[in-house]
Backbone as JSON Lines, residues from 0, in Angstrom:
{"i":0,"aa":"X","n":[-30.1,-19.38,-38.74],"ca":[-29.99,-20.79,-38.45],"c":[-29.68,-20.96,-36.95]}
{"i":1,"aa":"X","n":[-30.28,-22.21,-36.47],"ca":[-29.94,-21.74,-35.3],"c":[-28.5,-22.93,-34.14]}
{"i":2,"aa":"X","n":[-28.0,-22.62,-33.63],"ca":[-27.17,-22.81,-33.32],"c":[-27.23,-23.71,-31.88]}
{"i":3,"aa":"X","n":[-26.36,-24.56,-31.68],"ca":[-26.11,-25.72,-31.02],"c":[-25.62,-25.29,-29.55]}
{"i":4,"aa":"X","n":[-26.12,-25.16,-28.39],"ca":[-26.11,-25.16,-26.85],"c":[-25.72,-26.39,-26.19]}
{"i":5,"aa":"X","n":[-24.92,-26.15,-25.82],"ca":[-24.38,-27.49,-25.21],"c":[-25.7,-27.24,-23.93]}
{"i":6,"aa":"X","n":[-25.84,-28.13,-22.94],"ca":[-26.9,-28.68,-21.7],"c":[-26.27,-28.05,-20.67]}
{"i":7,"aa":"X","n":[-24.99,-28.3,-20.76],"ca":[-24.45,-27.66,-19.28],"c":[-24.21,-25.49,-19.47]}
{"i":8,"aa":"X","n":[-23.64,-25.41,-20.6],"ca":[-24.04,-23.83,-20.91],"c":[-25.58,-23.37,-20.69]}
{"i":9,"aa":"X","n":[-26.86,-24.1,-20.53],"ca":[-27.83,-23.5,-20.48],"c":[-28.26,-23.89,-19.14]}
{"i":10,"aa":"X","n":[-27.82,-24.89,-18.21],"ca":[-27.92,-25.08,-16.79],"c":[-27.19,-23.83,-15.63]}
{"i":11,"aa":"X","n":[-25.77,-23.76,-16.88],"ca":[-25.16,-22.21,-15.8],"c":[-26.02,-21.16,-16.54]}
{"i":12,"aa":"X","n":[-26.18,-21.06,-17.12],"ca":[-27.18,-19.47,-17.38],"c":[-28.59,-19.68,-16.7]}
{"i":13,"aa":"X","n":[-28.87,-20.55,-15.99],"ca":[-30.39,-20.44,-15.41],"c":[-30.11,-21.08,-14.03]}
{"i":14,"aa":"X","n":[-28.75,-21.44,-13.85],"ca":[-29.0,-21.76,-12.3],"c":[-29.01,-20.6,-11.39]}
{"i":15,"aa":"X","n":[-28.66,-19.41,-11.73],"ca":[-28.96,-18.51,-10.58],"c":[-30.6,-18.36,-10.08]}
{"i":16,"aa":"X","n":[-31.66,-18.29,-11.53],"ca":[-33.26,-17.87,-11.33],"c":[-33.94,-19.25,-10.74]}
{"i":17,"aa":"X","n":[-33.47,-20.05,-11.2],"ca":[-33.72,-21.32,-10.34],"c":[-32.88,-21.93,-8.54]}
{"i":18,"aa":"X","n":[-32.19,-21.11,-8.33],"ca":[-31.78,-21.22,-6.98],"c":[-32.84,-19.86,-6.15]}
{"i":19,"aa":"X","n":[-33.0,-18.96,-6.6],"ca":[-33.99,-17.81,-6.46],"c":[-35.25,-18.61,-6.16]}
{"i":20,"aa":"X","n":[-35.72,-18.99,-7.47],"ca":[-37.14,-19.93,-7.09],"c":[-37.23,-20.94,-6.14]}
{"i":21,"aa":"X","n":[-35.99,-21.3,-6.23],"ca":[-36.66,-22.68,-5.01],"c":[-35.98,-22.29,-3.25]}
{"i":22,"aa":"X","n":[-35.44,-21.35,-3.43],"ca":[-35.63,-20.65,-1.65],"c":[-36.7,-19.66,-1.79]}
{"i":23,"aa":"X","n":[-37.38,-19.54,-2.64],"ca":[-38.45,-18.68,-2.86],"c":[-39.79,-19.81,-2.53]}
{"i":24,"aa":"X","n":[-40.14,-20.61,-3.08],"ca":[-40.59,-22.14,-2.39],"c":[-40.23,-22.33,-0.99]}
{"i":25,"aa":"X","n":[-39.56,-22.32,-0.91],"ca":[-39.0,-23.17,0.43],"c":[-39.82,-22.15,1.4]}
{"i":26,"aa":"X","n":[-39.6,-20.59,1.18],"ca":[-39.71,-19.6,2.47],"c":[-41.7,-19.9,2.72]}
{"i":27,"aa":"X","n":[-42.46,-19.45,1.02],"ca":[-43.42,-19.78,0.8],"c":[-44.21,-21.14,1.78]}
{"i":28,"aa":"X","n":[-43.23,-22.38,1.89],"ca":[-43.76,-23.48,2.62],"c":[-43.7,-23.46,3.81]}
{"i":29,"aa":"X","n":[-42.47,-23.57,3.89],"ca":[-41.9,-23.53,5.28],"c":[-41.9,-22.26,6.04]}
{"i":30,"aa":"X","n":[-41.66,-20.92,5.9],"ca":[-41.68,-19.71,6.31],"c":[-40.39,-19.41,6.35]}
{"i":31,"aa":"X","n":[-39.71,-17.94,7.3],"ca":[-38.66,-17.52,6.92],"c":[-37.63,-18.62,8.19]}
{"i":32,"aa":"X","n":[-37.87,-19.27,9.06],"ca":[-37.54,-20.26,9.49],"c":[-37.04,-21.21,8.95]}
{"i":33,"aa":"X","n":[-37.14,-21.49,8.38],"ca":[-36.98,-23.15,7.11],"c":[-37.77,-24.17,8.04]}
{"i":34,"aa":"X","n":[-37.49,-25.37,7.27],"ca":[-37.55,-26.58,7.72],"c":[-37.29,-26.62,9.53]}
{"i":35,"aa":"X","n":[-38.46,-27.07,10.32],"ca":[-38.48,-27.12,11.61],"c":[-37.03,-28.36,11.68]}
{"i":36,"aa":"X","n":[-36.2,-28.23,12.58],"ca":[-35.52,-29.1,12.87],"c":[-35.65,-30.92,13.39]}
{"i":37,"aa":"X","n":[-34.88,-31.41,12.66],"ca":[-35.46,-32.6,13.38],"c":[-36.74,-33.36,11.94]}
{"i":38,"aa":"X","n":[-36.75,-32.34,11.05],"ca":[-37.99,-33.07,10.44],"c":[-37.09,-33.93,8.97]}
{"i":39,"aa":"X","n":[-37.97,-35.83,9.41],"ca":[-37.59,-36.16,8.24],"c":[-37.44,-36.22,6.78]}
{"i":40,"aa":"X","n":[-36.55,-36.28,6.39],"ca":[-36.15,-35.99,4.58],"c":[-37.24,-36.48,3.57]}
{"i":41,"aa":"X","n":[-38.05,-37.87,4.34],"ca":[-39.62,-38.11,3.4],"c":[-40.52,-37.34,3.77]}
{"i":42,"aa":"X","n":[-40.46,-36.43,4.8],"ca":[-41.76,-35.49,4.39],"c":[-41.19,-34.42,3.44]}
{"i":43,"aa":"X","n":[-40.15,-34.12,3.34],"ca":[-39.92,-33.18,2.17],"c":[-39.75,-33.53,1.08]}
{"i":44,"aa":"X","n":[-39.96,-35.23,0.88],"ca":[-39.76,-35.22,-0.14],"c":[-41.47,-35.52,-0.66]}
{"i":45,"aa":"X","n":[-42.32,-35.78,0.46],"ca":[-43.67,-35.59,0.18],"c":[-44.25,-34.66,-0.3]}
{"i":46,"aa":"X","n":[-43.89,-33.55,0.41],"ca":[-44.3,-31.82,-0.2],"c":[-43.59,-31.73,-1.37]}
{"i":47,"aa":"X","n":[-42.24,-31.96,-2.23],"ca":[-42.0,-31.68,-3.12],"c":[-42.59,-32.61,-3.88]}
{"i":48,"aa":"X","n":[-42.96,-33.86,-4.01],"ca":[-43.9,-34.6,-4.58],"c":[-45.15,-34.36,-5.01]}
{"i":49,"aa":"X","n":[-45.64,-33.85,-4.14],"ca":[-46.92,-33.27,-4.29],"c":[-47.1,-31.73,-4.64]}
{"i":50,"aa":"X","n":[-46.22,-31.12,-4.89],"ca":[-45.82,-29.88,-5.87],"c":[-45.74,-30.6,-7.03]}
């Protein structure tokens, strides 16, 4: 039978592979640089939009 997970017990067991993936994204877009300085928060939120 199967048994009841609370939301936040299954957010800490997967937030480490999901902080992995999305600086894994980030390097992928941006390169090992990040985000050029100076660049506004709606173009990133354009590129993640359009992901």
């Amino acid at each position: 039978m199967a048994t009841k997970t609370e939301p936040n017990e299954i957010l800490q067991s997967v937030a480490p592979q999901l902080d992995a993936m999305a600086n894994n994204l980030l390097q992928q877009v941006y390169g090992e640089e990040g985000l050029p300085w100076g660049t506004p928060f709606s173009e990133l939120e354009d590129v993640s939009i359009s992901i």
